[in-house]
Every structure is written in structure tokens, then in C-alpha cells.
N, C-alpha and C positions, 0 to 999 in steps of 0.2 A: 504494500500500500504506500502511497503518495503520500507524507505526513506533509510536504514540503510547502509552505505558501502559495499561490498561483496569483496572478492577475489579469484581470479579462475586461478592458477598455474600462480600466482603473479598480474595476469592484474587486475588493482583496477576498479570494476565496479557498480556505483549510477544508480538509477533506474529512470526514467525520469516521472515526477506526471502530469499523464493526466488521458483520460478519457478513457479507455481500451476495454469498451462494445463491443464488434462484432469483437473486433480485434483476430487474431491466435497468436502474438506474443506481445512483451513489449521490449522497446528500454530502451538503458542504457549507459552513459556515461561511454567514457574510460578517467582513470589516470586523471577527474576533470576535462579536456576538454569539445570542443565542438564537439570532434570524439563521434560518438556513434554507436551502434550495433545492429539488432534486435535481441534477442533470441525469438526460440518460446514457445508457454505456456506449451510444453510438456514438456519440461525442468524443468520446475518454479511452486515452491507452488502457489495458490492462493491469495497470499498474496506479490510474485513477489521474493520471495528468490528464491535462486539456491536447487533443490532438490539433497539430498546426493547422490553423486558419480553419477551423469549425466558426460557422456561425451561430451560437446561441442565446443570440437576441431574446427571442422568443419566452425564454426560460425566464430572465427576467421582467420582460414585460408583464405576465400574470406576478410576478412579487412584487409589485411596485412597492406597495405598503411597508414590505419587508425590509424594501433596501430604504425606505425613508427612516424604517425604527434603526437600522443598522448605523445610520447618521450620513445618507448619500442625498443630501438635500436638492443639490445641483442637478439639472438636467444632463442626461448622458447620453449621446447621439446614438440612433437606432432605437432606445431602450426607453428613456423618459424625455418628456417634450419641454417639460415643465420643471419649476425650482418649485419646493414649499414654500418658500416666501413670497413668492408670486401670487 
């Protein structure tokens, strides 16, 4: 497993160490929180990193909420349109 940090158009995301067998996806803390995401394993090496140049937009757009409580205020292209202070 992937303990290792990643970053994916800034959002900081830890892989969460459990036991993956029969699962389709692998959940991952946002920004060191207890928000977290499922990606699924199409995305992800075997080993739980981000494979190059996957796009998984998508994955965060249904969190939006998540990455706000995570502390990702800011608009993030592709992903959120908007700041909360806005």
C-alpha cells in the first residue's frame, strides 16, 4: 500500500491502510482530515498511487462539501466553480 502523500490539482490526498480485497475502489483522506473520498481502482496502481494523467474530476465534484470541511475554500479548475466566500 501507498502510505505516501499524493497531490491531484492541489487537493493533498493519504491513502487510508485497510484491507482492500473484493473492494472496486480505495478511500483516501482529504488535506489530513477526516473528509475522505472513494477513488476507484481504475484510476490507481496496484499499489494505490494515482496512475499518470487519470482524470478524476468527477470524484470530486460529488465531495464538494467535503473538500470545503477539508479547508479547500478556493475554486479549483474542473472541480469547483466557486470560493465559499463568494
Amino acid at each position: 500500500m501507498n502510505k505516501l502523500i499524493q497531490f491531484y490539482k492541489g487537493i493533498r490526498l493519504e491513502l487510508i491502510k485497510r484491507n482492500y480485497k473484493g473492494y472496486l475502489a480505495k478511500r483516501f483522506t482529504l488535506n489530513g482530515t477526516n473528509q475522505n473520498v472513494w477513488i476507484p481502482n481504475k484510476h490507481l496502481e496496484p499499489n494505490g498511487a494515482l496512475k499518470e494523467g487519470e482524470n478524476i474530476d468527477y470524484v470530486f465534484r460529488k465531495a464538494k462539501r467535503q473538500l470545503e470541511i477539508a479547508g479547500y475554500s478556493q475554486a479549483i479548475v474542473g472541480i469547483k466553480k466557486r470560493s465559499v466566500d463568494a
